[in-house]
C-alpha positions as CSV (number, residue, x, y, z in Angstrom):
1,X,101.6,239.4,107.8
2,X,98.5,240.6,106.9
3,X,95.8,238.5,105.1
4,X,92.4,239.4,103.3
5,X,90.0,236.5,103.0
6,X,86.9,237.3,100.1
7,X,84.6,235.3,102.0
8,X,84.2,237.4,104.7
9,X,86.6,240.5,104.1
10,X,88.3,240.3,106.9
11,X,91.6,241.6,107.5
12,X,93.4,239.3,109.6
13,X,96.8,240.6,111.3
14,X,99.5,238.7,113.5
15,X,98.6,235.4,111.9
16,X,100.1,232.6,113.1
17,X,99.3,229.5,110.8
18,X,98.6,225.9,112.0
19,X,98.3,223.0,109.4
20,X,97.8,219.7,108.9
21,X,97.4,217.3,106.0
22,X,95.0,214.9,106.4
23,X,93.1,212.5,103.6
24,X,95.6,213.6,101.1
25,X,94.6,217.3,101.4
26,X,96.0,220.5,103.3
27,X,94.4,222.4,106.1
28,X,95.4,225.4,107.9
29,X,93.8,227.7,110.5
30,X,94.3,231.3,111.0
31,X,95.2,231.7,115.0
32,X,96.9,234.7,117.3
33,X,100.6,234.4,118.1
34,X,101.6,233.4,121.2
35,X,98.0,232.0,121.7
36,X,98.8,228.3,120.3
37,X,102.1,227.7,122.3
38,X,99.4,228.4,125.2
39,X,96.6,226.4,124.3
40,X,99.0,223.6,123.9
41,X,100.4,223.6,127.8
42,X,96.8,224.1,128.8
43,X,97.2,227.9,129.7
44,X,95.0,229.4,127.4
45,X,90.7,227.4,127.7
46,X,89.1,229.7,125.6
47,X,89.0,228.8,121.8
48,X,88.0,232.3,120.6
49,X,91.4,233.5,122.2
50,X,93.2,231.8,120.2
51,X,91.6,231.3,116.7
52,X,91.2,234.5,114.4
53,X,88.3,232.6,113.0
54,X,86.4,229.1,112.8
55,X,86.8,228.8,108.9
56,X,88.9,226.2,107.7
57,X,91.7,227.3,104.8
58,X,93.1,224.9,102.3
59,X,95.4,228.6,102.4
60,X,95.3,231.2,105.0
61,X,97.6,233.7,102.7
62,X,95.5,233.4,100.0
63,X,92.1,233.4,102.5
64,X,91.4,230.0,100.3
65,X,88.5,228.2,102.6
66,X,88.2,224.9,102.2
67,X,85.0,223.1,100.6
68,X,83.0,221.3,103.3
69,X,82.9,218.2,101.3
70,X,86.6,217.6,101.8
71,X,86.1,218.6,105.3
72,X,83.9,215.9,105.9
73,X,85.9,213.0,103.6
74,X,88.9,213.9,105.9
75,X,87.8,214.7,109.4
76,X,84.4,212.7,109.2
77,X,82.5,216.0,110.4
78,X,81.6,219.3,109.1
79,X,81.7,220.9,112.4
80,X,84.3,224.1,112.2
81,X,85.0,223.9,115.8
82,X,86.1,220.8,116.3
83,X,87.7,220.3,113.1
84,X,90.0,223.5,114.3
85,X,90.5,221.9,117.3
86,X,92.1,218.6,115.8
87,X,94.3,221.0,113.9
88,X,95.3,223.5,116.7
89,X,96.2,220.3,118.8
90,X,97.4,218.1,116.0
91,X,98.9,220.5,113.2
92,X,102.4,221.9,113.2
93,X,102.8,225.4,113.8
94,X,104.3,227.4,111.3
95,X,107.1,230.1,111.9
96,X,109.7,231.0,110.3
97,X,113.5,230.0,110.5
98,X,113.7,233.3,112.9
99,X,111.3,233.2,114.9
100,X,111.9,229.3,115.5
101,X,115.5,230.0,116.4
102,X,114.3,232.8,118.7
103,X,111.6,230.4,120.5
104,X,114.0,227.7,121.6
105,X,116.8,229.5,122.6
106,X,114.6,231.3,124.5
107,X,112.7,227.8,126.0
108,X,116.4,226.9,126.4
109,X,117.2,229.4,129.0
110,X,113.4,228.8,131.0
111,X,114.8,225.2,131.2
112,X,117.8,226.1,132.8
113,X,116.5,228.6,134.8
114,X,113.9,226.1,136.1
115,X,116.8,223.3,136.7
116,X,118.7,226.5,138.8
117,X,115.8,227.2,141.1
118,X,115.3,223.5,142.0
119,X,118.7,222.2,142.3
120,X,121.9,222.0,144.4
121,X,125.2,220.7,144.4
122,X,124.6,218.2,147.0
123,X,127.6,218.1,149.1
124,X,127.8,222.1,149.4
125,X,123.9,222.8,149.3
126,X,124.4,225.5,147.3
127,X,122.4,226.5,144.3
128,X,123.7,226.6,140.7
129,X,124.0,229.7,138.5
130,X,121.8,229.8,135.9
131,X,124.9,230.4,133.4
132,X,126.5,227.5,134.7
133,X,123.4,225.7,134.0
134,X,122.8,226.7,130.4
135,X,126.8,225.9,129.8
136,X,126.4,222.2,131.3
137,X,123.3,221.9,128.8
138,X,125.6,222.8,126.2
139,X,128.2,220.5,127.2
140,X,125.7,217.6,126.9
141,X,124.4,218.3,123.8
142,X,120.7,218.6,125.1
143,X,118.2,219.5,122.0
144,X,115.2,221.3,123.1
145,X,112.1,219.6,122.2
146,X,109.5,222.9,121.5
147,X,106.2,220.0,122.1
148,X,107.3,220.1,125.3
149,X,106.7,222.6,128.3
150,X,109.9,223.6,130.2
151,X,109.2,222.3,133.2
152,X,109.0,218.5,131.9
153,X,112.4,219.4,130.0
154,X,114.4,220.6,133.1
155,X,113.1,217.1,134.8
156,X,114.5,215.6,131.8
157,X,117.6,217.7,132.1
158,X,118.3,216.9,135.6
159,X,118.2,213.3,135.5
160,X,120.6,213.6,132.6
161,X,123.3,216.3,133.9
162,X,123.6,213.7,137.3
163,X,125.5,211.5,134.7
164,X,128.1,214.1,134.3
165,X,128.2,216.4,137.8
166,X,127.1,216.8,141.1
167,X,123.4,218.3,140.9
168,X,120.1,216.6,142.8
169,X,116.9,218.7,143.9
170,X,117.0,220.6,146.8
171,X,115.4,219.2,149.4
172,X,112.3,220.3,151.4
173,X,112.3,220.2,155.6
174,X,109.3,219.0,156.4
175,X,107.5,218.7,160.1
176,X,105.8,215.3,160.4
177,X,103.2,214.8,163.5
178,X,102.3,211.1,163.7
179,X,99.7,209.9,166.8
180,X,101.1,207.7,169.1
181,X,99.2,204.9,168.2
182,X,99.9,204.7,164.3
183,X,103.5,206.0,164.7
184,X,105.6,202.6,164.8
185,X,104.1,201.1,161.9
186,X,103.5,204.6,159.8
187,X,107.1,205.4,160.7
188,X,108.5,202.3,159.4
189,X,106.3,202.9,155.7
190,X,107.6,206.6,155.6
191,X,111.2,205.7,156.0
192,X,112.0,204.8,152.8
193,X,110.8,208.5,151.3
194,X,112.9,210.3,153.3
195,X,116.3,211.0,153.2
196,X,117.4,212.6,156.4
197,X,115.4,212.5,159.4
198,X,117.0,215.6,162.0
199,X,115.3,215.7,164.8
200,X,112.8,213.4,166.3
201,X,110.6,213.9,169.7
202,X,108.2,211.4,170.9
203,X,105.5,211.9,173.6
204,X,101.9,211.7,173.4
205,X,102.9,212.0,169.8
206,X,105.5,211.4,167.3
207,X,107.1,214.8,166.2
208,X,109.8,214.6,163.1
209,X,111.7,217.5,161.3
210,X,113.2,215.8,158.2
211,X,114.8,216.3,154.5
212,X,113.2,215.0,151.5
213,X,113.1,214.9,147.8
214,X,110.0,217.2,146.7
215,X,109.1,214.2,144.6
216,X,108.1,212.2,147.2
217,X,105.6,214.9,149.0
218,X,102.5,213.9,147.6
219,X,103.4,209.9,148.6
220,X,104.3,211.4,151.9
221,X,101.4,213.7,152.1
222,X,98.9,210.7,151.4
223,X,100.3,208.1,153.4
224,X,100.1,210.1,156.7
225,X,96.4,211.4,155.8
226,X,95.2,207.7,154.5
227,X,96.7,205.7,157.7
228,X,96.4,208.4,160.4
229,X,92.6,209.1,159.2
230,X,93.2,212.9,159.3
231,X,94.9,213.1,162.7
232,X,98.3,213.1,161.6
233,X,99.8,216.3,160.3
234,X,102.9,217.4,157.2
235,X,103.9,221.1,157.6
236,X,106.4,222.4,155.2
237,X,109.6,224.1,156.8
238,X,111.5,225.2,154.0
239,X,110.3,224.8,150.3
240,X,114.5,224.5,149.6
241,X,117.2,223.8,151.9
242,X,120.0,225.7,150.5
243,X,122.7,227.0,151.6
244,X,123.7,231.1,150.9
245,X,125.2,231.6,148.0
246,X,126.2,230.4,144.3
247,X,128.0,227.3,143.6
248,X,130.8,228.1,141.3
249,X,133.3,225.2,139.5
């Protein structure tokens, strides 16, 4: 689409249109494609990337900008910037039938690739097929929500496919050193975050090699710096521990 706005005269290509009603009126904003899907996931800072211009249109098509009296009755302010701000955050973005159908099947399969690199069936260890993944989406019915990012979805998506098969994240091996003085008491805390604990060495200090879920790393990660003081030490092993191979049904 290519727009002309007589204000200014300037030709603006690969519009993609944000409004917003507000006070009774219509706004839109003339931005880049791509660039608001960014600026919404926090990917894209920089306000001139994503806005063809600051005006404010009561019609980008028709390059109709709208009077700064009803700017200021509906937004309280006449500043441009922050006005486009409210409706790049706020406004819906408009595409076509198309291109919206094109958008979420495509966020569709990022989901389920996301849920395929974290997860595992958890009595082979081994990792699910993307394919699979996307059919047991399917199977559930799960409507993707284009507000939010991918990677909240496939958490979403996880918790809901353990209703109806074998799927948890992998787990990361971790290598805990506690001091011998805090280890009794810090061991007795940590226990509850991890799920298996394979190996364990004690002599001037307590030495662990264990399984957990990558949820629990930061919990993990604090409680050993906070009652250790710094002494203690979390290595990571293994980001995944997987077995080789796809799981098949």
């Amino acid at each position: 689409m290519s727009i002309f706005t007589p204000t200014n005269q300037i030709r603006l290509t690969n519009v993609a249109v944000v409004r917003m009603k507000k006070g009774g009126k219509r706004f839109e904003i003339a931005c880049y494609k791509n660039k608001v899907v960014n600026w919404r996931a926090g990917a894209e800072k920089e306000l001139d990337e994503v806005l063809q211009t600051h005006s404010v249109f009561v019609n980008v098509s028709k390059g109709q900008v709208a009077k700064k009296d009803d700017l200021t009755k509906s937004f309280g302010t006449d500043d441009l910037t922050e006005i486009c701000k409210e409706i790049l955050t706020k406004g819906e973005l408009q595409v076509s039938d198309k291109e919206r159908h094109s958008q979420l099947e495509t966020m569709f399969r990022d989901i389920a690739t996301i849920v395929a690199e974290k997860c595992v069936n958890p009595e082979t260890k081994r990792p699910y097929t993307v394919n699979l993944i996307e059919g047991a989406m399917k199977d559930i019915h799960y409507s993707v929500k284009p507000n939010k990012s991918s990677k909240q979805q496939a958490l979403e998506v996880i918790r809901q496919l353990k209703e109806s098969m074998e799927i948890q994240r992998a787990h990361m091996r971790l290598r805990l050193v506690l001091p011998a003085k805090e280890a009794k008491k810090l061991k007795e805390k940590l226990k509850p975050l991890l799920q298996v604990v394979e190996s364990e060495d004690f002599d001037e200090q307590l030495e662990m090699v264990c399984l957990v879920d990558p949820g629990c790393f930061r919990e993990i990660d604090e409680l050993i710096r906070c009652e250790t003081r710094g002494r203690g030490s979390l290595e990571v092993l293994n980001l995944k521990d997987v077995e080789e191979g796809d799981e098949k049904f």
